[in-house]
C-alpha positions in Angstrom: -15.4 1.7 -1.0 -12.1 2.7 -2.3 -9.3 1.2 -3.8 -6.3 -0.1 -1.9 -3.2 -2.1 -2.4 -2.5 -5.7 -0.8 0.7 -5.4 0.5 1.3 -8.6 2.3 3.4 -11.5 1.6 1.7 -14.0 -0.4 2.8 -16.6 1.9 0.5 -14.9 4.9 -2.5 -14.1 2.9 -4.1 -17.5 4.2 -4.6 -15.3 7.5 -7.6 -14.1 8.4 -6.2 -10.0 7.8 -4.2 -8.1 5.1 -2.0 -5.4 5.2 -3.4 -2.9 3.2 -2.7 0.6 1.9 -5.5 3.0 1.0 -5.5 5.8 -1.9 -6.8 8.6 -2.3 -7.1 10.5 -5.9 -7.0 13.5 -4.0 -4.5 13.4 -1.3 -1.6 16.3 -1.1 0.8 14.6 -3.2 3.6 17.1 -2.4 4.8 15.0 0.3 7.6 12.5 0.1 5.7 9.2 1.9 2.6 9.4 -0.7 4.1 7.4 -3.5 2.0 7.8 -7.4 0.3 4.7 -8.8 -2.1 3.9 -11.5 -5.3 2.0 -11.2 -7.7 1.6 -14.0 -6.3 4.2 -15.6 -6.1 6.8 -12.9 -3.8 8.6 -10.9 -3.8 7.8 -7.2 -1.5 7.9 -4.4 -0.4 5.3 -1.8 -0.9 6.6 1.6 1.9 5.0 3.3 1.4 6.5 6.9 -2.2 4.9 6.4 -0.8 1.3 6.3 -3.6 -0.9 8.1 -5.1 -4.7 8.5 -8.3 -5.5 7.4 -10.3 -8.4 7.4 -10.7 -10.2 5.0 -13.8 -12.0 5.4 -15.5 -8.6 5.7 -13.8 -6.3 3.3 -11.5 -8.2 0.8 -13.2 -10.5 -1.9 -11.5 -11.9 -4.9 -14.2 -10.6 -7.3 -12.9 -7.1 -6.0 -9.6 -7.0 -7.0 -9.2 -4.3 -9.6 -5.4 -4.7 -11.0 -1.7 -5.9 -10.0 0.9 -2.7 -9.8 3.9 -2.7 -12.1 7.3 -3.4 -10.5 8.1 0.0 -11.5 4.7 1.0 -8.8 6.1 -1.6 -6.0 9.5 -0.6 -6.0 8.7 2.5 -4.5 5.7 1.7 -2.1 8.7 -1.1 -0.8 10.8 1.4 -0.1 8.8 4.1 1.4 7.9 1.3 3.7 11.2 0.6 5.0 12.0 4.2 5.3 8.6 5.5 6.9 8.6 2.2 9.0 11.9 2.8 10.4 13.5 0.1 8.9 16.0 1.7 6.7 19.0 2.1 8.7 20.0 4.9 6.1 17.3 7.1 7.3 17.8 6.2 11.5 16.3 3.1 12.7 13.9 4.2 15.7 12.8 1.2 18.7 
């Protein structure tokens, strides 16, 4: 198993999946949708074009859950989101 970051509204995590984003310590981090984070210490990136569901019941357990990101960590997964999502209408908004 490797770490990833919850990225769903708290409001939906009742559901039986969760948006998640993997890491990876060893991605190429010269790319601009791989945002930096810290977990337990150690450098990781967000792999943004990786954003996934997973169930819960299988693969997410409370007793698992390694840390909460800084706002300074969320701030930029949001917006790299919204931008590699399409959703940005500064960057083109795609249907």
């Amino acid at each position: 198993m490797r770490p990833a970051i919850i990225v769903q509204n708290n409001l939906y995590c009742e559901l039986s999946t969760l948006w998640v984003i993997p890491t990876s310590t060893r991605a190429k981090h010269d790319v601009d949708f791989r945002v930096p984070v810290t977990i337990l210490g150690r450098r990781t990136y967000a792999l943004i074009e990786q954003l996934t569901t997973v169930d819960k019941q299988r693969r997410v357990k409370p007793d698992n859950y390694l840390c909460h990101l800084s706002e300074d960590e969320i701030e930029p997964i949001d917006e790299m989101m919204r931008i590699f999502g399409g959703l940005d209408s500064n960057y083109g908004f795609r249907v």
